[in-house]
N, C-alpha and C positions, 0 to 999 in steps of 0.2 A: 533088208533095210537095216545099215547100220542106226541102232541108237546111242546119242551123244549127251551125256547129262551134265550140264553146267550149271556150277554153284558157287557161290562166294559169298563172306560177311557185308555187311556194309560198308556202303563207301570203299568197296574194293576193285569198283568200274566194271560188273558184272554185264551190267545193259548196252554198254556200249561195246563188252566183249562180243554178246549176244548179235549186235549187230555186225562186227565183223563178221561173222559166220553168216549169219544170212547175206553180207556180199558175194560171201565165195560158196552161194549157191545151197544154201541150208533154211530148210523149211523150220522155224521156230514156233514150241509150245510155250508161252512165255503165263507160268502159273500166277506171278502177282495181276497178268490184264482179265484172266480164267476168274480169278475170285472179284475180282472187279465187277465182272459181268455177271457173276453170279449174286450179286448184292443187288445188283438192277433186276433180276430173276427169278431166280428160281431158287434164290438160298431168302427169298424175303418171307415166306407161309412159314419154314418152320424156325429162322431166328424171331418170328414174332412170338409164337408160340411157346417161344421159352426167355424171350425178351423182349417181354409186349411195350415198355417203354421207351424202345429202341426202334420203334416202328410209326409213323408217324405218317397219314395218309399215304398208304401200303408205298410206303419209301423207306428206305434204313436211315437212320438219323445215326451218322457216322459217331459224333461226338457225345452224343445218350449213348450209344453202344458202349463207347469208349469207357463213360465212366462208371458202367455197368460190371466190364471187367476191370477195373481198377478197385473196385466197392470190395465186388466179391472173388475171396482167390482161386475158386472152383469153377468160376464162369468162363475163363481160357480155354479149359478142357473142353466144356460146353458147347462152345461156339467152335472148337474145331473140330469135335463129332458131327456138327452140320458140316461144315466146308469142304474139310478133307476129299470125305467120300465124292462129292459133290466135283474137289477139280480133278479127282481120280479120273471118276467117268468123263468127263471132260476132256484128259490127256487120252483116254483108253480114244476116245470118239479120232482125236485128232490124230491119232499113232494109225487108224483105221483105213483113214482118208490119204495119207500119207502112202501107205500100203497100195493101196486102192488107183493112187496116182504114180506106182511105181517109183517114188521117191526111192534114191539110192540111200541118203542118209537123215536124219534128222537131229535136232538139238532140245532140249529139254530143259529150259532154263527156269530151274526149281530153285528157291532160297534155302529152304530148309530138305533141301536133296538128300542129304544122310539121315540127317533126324528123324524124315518121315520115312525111310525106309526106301524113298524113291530111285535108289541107288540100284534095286535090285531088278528095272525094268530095262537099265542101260545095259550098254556093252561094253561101251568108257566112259568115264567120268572126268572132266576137266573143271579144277577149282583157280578163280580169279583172285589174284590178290595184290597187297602194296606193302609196302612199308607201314609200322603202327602211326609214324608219323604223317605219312600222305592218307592213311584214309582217316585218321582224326580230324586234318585238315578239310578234308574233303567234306566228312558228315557236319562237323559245326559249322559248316559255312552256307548249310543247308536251312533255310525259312523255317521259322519254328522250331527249331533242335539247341534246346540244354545238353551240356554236359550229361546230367543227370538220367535224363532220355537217353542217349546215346552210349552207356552205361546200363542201362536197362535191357535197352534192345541189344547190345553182345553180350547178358550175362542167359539170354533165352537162346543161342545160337551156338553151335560146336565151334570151338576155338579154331582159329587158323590154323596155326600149327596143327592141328590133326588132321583137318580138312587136307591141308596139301599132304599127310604122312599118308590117307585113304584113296588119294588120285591117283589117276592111271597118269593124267598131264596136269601141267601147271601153268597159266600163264600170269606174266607180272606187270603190272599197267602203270608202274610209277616212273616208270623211261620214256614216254610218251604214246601217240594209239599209234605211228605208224612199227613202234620197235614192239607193241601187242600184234598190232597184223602182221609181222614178222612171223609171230610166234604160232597165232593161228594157222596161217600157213604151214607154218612145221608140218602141224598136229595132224593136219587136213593130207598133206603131204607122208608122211608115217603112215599113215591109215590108208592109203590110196584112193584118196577122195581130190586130191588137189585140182582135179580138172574139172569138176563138179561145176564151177562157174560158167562154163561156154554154152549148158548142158542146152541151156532157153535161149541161147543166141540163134 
C-alpha cells in the first residue's frame, strides 16, 4: 500500500486538493476531522486534567481552551503532548484498515506533515499551494480571520518555500480546481495509480 502524505499552509486549497484524490479513488486520513473527534472523545479526561477550565460539563469549551493557550506560552506544547500521540494512533488504526481492505494507495492529509515528523510514514509527499497573494485572499476572506491571526497562524507553520523544496510533488491551486485535477492526475498517473478510480465501479 502506497502511502501519500499531503500538506500545505493555509489557505493553500489543501481540502479541496484532498478531495481530488479521494475522486481518483484514494482512501483519506484527514488529521484536522481525527482531532476533532478526538475533542468529542477521548482527548477530553486528559485536556481536563491539565486544563480543568477548558472543560465544561465533560465537553471542551473550544474558546476557554483558546485562551488558556494564549494566557500561557507553555500550554501549546501541553496540549499537543495530548493530541499528537492521540492522532498518531488514530492514523496508525486508519493505515491498518486500509491494509486490511487491501487499499492499493492512501493519502494522508496532515497540516503540520513535516513539522510533526509525519513525513516519515509516507512514501511521497505532496505539498499544495498558491501564490502569497491568492492564499492571503483566500484566508482574510475567511469568518473571523484578522490579519494579525493569519500572521500568527504562518509564523507556527514551515514556510512554503521549504515545504515545496521537501516534496516529492507539487500541486498549484491558484489556476482553478480543474487545472489541480489536471495535476493530481499527473501525480496518480507517475506513480501508477491512475486507474485507482474504476477500482469500486
Amino acid at each position: 500500500m502506497l502511502v501519500l502524505g499531503l500538506t500545505g499552509s493555509i489557505g493553500m486549497g489543501k481540502t479541496t486538493t484532498a478531495q481530488l484524490f479521494a475522486q481518483e479513488g484514494a482512501k483519506i486520513f484527514d488529521a484536522d476531522a481525527a482531532v476533532h473527534e478526538l475533542y468529542a472523545k477521548s482527548a477530553i479526561a486528559p485536556i481536563a486534567a491539565r486544563f480543568p477550565a477548558a472543560v465544561v460539563e465533560n465537553a471542551i469549551d473550544r474558546a476557554a481552551l483558546a485562551r488558556e493557550i494564549t494566557a500561557n506560552p507553555g500550554a501549546l506544547k501541553d496540549l499537543e503532548a495530548i493530541i499528537h500521540p492521540l492522532v498518531r494512533q488514530a492514523e496508525v488504526d486508519f493505515m491498518a484498515k486500509c491494509k486490511a481492505g487491501k487499499e492499493k494507495f492512501v493519502v494522508l492529509d496532515i497540516p503540520l506533515l513535516f513539522e510533526s515528523g509525519g513525513d516519515e510514514l509516507c512514501d511521497k509527499t505532496i505539498v499544495v499551494t498558491a501564490s502569497e497573494d491568492v492564499q492571503r485572499q483566500r484566508v482574510l476572506a475567511r469568518s473571523g480571520m484578522s490579519v494579525e491571526k493569519f500572521e500568527m497562524l504562518l509564523s507556527r507553520q514551515m514556510s512554503d518555500e521549504k515545504k515545496r523544496a521537501l516534496a516529492d510533488f507539487v500541486v498549484w491551486t491558484d489556476k482553478g480546481i480543474e487545472n489541480a485535477q489536471t495535476q493530481v492526475r499527473a501525480i496518480l498517473t507517475e506513480l501508477g495509480l491512475a486507474a485507482e478510480k474504476t477500482s469500486d465501479a
